[in-house]
N, C-alpha and C positions, 0 to 999 in steps of 0.2 A: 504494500500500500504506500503511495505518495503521492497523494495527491493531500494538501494541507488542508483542506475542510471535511476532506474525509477521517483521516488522523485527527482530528479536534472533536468532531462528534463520538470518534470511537472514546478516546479520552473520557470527555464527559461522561459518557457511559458509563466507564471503568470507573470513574470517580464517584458513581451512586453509589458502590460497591462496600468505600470509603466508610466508616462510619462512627458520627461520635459517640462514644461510649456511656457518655452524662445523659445523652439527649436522643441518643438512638436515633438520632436521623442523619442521614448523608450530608455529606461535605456540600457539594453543589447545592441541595435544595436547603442548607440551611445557611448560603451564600457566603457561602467560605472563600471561594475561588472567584474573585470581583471580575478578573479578566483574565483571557486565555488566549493564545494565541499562538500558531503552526505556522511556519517557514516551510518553503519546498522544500529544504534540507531536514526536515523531521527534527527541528528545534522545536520543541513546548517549552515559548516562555508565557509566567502567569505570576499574577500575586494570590499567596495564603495571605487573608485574616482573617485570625483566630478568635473565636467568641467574645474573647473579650481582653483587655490591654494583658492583664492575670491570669491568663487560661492557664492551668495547671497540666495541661495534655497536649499544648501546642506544640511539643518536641515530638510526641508520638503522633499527633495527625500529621505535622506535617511527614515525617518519613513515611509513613504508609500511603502520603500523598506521592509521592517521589516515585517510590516504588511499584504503586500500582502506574503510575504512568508508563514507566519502563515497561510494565508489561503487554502494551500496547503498542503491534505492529507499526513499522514506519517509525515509531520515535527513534533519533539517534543521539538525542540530549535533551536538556532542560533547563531552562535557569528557572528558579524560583525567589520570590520576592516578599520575606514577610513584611506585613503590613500595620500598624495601630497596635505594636506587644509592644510592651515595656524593654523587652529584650531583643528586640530586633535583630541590633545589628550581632550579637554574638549568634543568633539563634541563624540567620543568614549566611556567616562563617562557617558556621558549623554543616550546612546545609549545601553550601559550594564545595566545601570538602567531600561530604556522603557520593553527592553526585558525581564527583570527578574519581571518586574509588568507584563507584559502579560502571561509569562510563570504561574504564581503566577494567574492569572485570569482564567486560565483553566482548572485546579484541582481543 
Protein backbone atom coordinates (compact mmCIF):
# COMPACT_ATOMS: atom_id res chain seq x y z
CA UNK A 1 0.00 0.00 0.00
CA UNK A 2 1.08 3.61 -0.90
CA UNK A 3 -0.99 5.57 -1.66
CA UNK A 4 -1.20 8.34 1.58
CA UNK A 5 -4.99 8.42 2.16
CA UNK A 6 -5.18 5.11 1.92
CA UNK A 7 -2.27 4.49 4.62
CA UNK A 8 -4.08 7.33 6.87
CA UNK A 9 -7.43 5.65 6.88
CA UNK A 10 -5.88 2.34 7.49
CA UNK A 11 -4.13 4.05 10.40
CA UNK A 12 -7.19 5.51 11.91
CA UNK A 13 -8.51 2.34 11.89
CA UNK A 14 -5.70 0.64 13.67
CA UNK A 15 -5.88 3.45 16.11
CA UNK A 16 -9.65 2.58 17.25
CA UNK A 17 -7.86 -0.46 18.33
CA UNK A 18 -5.91 1.89 20.77
CA UNK A 19 -7.49 2.08 23.83
CA UNK A 20 -7.72 4.12 27.10
CA UNK A 21 -7.69 2.08 29.84
CA UNK A 22 -9.41 4.93 32.43
CA UNK A 23 -12.10 5.45 29.86
CA UNK A 24 -12.25 2.57 27.70
CA UNK A 25 -12.65 4.33 24.78
CA UNK A 26 -10.35 4.79 21.66
CA UNK A 27 -7.72 7.19 21.12
CA UNK A 28 -9.39 8.68 17.88
CA UNK A 29 -12.87 8.86 19.18
CA UNK A 30 -11.86 10.34 22.26
CA UNK A 31 -9.80 12.94 20.14
CA UNK A 32 -6.44 12.07 21.07
CA UNK A 33 -4.99 12.26 17.63
CA UNK A 34 -5.86 16.24 16.74
CA UNK A 35 -4.14 15.71 13.39
CA UNK A 36 -2.66 13.03 11.07
CA UNK A 37 -1.08 13.15 8.24
CA UNK A 38 0.78 10.49 5.27
CA UNK A 39 3.52 11.43 2.91
CA UNK A 40 3.90 9.34 -0.35
CA UNK A 41 6.89 8.14 1.46
CA UNK A 42 4.76 6.39 4.22
CA UNK A 43 5.65 9.12 6.81
CA UNK A 44 2.75 9.34 9.64
CA UNK A 45 3.20 12.58 11.09
CA UNK A 46 0.46 13.45 13.96
CA UNK A 47 0.13 15.14 17.24
CA UNK A 48 -0.85 12.82 20.65
CA UNK A 49 -2.83 14.88 23.33
CA UNK A 50 -3.28 13.33 26.08
CA UNK A 51 -6.47 13.75 28.38
CA UNK A 52 -5.21 15.97 30.15
CA UNK A 53 -1.86 18.27 30.89
CA UNK A 54 -1.41 15.16 34.17
CA UNK A 55 -2.50 12.18 32.21
CA UNK A 56 -0.98 9.48 34.34
CA UNK A 57 -0.93 6.94 31.14
CA UNK A 58 0.21 9.30 28.41
CA UNK A 59 3.74 7.32 28.24
CA UNK A 60 1.74 4.09 27.76
CA UNK A 61 -0.89 5.51 25.17
CA UNK A 62 1.35 7.05 23.47
CA UNK A 63 3.77 3.97 22.78
CA UNK A 64 0.97 1.68 21.83
CA UNK A 65 0.12 4.75 19.68
CA UNK A 66 3.55 4.29 17.98
CA UNK A 67 3.23 0.96 17.74
CA UNK A 68 0.15 0.12 16.59
CA UNK A 69 0.82 2.41 13.77
CA UNK A 70 3.92 0.44 12.70
CA UNK A 71 1.68 -2.16 12.29
CA UNK A 72 0.01 -0.64 9.50
CA UNK A 73 1.06 -1.54 5.81
CA UNK A 74 2.95 1.32 3.88
CA UNK A 75 4.16 3.08 7.07
CA UNK A 76 7.94 3.50 6.91
CA UNK A 77 8.01 6.02 9.82
CA UNK A 78 6.51 8.58 12.04
CA UNK A 79 7.13 11.58 13.90
CA UNK A 80 4.80 12.05 16.69
CA UNK A 81 4.07 15.39 18.57
CA UNK A 82 2.94 15.46 22.04
CA UNK A 83 0.76 18.20 22.79
CA UNK A 84 -0.91 20.37 26.17
CA UNK A 85 1.25 17.41 28.99
CA UNK A 86 3.08 19.05 31.29
CA UNK A 87 5.83 16.89 30.13
CA UNK A 88 6.09 17.27 26.76
CA UNK A 89 9.14 17.87 25.76
CA UNK A 90 10.94 14.95 27.63
CA UNK A 91 7.91 12.60 26.81
CA UNK A 92 8.80 13.64 22.96
CA UNK A 93 12.51 12.68 23.45
CA UNK A 94 11.69 9.87 24.70
CA UNK A 95 9.31 9.07 21.83
CA UNK A 96 11.81 10.11 18.80
CA UNK A 97 14.00 7.63 20.48
CA UNK A 98 11.36 4.57 20.68
CA UNK A 99 10.77 5.31 17.03
CA UNK A 100 14.15 5.53 15.68
CA UNK A 101 14.90 1.97 17.61
CA UNK A 102 11.88 0.57 15.93
CA UNK A 103 12.46 2.02 12.61
CA UNK A 104 16.34 0.76 13.28
CA UNK A 105 14.41 -2.83 14.06
CA UNK A 106 13.11 -3.34 10.70
CA UNK A 107 15.90 -3.02 8.26
Amino acid sequence: MTDPKQIQESVLTRLTAVIDPETNVDVVTMGLIPQLDVDADGLVRYKFRPSSPICPIAVFLALNIIHAIFEVEGVSSQEITVTDYMQADALNQLLKEEIARLVLSRT
